[in-house]
C-alpha positions as CSV (number, residue, x, y, z in Angstrom):
1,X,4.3,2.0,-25.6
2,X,1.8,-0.7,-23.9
3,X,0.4,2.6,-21.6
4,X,-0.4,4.3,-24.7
5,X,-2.3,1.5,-26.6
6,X,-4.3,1.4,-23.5
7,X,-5.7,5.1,-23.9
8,X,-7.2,6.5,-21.3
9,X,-7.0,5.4,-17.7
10,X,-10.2,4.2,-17.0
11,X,-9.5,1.6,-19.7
12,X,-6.1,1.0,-18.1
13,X,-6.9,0.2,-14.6
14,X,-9.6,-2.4,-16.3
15,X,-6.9,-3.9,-18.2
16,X,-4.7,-4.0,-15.3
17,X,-7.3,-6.0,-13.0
18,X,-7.5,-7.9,-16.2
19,X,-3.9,-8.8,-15.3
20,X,-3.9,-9.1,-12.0
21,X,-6.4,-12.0,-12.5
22,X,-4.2,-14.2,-14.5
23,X,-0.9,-13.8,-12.4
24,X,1.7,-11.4,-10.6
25,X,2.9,-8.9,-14.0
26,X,6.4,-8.7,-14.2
27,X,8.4,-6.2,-12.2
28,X,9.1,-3.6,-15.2
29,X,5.8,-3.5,-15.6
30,X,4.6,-2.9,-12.5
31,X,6.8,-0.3,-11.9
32,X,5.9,1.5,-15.5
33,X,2.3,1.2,-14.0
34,X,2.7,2.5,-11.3
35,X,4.7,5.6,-12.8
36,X,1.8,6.0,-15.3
37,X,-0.7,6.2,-12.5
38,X,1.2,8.4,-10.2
39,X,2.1,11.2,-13.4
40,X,-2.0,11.0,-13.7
41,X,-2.4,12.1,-9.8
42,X,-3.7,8.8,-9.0
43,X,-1.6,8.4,-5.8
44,X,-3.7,5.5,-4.1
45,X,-3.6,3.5,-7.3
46,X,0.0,4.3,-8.0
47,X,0.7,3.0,-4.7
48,X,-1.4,-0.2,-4.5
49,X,0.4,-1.3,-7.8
50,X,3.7,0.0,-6.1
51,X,3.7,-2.2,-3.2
52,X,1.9,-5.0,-4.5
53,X,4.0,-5.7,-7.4
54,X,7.8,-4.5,-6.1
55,X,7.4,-5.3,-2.5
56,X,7.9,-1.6,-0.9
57,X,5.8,0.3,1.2
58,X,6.2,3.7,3.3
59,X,9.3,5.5,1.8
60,X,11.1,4.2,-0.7
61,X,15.0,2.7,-0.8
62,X,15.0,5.1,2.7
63,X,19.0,4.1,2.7
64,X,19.5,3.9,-0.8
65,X,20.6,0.8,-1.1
66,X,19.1,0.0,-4.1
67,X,19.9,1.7,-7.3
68,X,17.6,4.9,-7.7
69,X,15.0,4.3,-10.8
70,X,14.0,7.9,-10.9
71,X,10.4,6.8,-11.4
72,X,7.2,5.8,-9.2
73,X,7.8,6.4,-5.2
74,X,11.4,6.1,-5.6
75,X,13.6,8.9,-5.0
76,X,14.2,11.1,-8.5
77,X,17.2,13.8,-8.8
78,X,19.3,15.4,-11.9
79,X,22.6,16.8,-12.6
80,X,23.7,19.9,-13.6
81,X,24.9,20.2,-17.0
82,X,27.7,23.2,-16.0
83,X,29.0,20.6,-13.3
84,X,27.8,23.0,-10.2
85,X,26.9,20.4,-8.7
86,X,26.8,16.1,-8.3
87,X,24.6,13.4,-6.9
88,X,25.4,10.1,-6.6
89,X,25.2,6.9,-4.7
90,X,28.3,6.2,-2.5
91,X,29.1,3.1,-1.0
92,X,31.9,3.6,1.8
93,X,30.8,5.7,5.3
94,X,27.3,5.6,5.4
95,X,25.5,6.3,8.8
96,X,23.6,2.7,8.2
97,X,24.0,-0.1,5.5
98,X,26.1,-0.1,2.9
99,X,25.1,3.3,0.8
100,X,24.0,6.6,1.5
101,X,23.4,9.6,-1.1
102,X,26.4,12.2,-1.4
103,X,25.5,15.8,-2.7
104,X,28.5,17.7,-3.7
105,X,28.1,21.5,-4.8
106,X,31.3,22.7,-6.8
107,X,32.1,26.7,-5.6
108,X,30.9,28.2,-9.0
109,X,27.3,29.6,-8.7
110,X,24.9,31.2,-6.1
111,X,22.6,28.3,-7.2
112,X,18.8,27.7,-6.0
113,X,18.9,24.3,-5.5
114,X,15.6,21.1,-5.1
115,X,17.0,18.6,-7.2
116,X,16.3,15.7,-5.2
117,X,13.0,14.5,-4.1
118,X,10.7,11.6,-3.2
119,X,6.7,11.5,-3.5
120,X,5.3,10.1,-0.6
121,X,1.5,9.1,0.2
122,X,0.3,10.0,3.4
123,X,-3.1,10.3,5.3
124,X,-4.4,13.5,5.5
125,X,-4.6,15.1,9.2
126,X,-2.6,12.4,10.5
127,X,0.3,13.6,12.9
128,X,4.2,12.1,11.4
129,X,7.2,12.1,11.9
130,X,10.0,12.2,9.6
131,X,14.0,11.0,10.6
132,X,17.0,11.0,8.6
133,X,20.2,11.1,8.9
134,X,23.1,13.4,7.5
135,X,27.0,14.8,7.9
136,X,28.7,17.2,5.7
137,X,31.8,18.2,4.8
138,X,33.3,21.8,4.4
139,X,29.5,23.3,3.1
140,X,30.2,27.2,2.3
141,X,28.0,30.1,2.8
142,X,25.0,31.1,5.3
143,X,22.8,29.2,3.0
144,X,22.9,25.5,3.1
145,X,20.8,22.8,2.1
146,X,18.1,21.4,4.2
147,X,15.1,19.2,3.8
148,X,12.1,20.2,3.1
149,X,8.5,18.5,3.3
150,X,5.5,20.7,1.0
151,X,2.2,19.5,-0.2
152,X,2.9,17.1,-3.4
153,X,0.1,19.1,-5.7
154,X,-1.5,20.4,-2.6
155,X,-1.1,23.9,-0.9
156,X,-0.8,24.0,3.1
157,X,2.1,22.5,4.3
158,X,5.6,23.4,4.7
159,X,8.3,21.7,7.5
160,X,11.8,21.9,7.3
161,X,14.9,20.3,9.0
162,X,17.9,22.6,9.8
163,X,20.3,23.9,7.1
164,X,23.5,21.9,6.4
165,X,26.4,23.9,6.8
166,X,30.4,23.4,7.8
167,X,31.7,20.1,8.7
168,X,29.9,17.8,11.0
169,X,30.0,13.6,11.9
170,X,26.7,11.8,11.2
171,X,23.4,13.5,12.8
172,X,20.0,12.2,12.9
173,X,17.3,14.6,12.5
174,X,13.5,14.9,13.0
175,X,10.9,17.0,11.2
176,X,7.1,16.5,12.5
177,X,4.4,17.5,10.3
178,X,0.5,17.0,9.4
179,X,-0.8,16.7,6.1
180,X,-3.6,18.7,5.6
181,X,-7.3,17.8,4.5
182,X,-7.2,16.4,1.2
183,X,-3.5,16.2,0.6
184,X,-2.9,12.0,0.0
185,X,1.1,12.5,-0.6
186,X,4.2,15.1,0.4
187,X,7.1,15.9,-1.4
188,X,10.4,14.8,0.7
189,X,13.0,16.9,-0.7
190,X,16.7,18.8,-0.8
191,X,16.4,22.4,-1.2
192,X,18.8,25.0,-1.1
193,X,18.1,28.6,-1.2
194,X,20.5,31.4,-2.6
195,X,22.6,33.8,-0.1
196,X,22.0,37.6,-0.8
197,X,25.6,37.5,0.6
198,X,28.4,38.6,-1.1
199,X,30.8,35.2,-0.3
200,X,27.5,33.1,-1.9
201,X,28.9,30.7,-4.0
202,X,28.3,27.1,-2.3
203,X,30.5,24.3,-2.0
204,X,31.1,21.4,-0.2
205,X,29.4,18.3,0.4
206,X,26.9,16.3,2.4
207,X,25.3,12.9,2.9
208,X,21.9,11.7,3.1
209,X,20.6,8.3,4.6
210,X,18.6,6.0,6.5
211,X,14.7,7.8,6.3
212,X,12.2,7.1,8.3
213,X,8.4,7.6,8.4
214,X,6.9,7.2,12.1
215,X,2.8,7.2,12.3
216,X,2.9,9.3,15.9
217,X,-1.1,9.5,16.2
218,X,-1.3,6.0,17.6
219,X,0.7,6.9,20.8
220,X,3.3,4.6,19.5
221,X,6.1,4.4,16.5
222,X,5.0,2.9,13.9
223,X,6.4,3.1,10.3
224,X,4.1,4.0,8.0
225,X,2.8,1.3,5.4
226,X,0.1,0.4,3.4
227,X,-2.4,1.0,5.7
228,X,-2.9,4.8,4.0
229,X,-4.7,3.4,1.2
């Protein structure tokens, strides 16, 4: 692996300028960078290779119309091995574009559930505002998912959006937060908590798309963009 010959990552971020003189690196590259960097808690340096290199800036594939990569600043999710529940990328009904993200829970467990997420950078202190939009479809129980904003390795920060439950059309939603001193990036993700309930086996299924972070400091929208580095 290329990373690993490098060693440590003071030596990498020399060869990488070393790079960056000679031309634009490919693509793949960039993005395996910029995963390195970011598993290393570099999130300014993840990010600079991030948009730089693969065009993107402020949350990533917001609508999900590009296939998910699972690495980096895009969003990252797994399955379930005992089938309780499935995430994919759907490509009929979404709120805006062509795809949105469909979460489907299958009836079988009481499960705890935060198995999609995106890292985000942000500036610390500064006042945002987070949009998205959702529907569902038949969601069981008094526990549904939400989403969830916390500190990404970084205590002191908690918002949520409303739980998901029953069947609804297409919703937007807004969740405004502040980063707090010294935290550079925010997790975005789905939770779900598990019903002390006795009828606490969720099922059902709900949509996520077209994300949105607003800068609200400046007395105006503004999306949020490289300017945080």
């Amino acid at each position: 692996d290329w990373l690993m010959r490098w060693g440590m990552t003071e030596n990498s971020l020399v060869v990488w300028q070393k790079i960056r003189e000679t031309g634009k690196p490919d693509p793949e590259i960039g993005l395996q960078y910029a995963n390195f960097l970011l598993g290393q808690k570099l999130v300014a340096e993840s990010m600079s290779v991030w948009q730089e290199y693969l065009s993107l800036d402020g949350m990533t594939n917001a609508g999900f119309e590009n296939e998910i990569t699972q690495r980096g600043f895009d969003w990252r999710h797994w399955s379930d091995e005992n089938g309780n529940w499935t995430i994919e990328r759907v490509n009929q009904g979404a709120y805006e574009g062509k795809y949105a993200l469909r979460i489907s829970f299958a009836g079988r467990q009481n499960i705890s559930f935060q198995n999609v997420y995106q890292i985000v950078p942000v500036i610390p202190l500064q006042r945002l505002r987070l949009s998205y939009a959702w529907k569902s479809d038949g969601i069981t129980t008094d526990q549904g998912p939400f989403i969830e904003i916390i500190g990404y390795e970084k205590k002191g920060l908690s918002q949520s959006g409303p739980m998901i439950t029953g069947t609804h059309k297409w919703h937007e939603e807004f969740i405004e937060f502040r980063p707090p001193a010294g935290c550079r990036a925010v997790l975005v993700r789905v939770r779900r908590r598990p019903s002390h309930r006795f009828d606490s086996k969720i099922k059902g299924s709900f949509w996520l798309d077209n994300f949105h972070l607003e800068i609200l400091d400046s007395g105006k929208k503004q999306v949020l963009s490289d300017k945080f580095l």
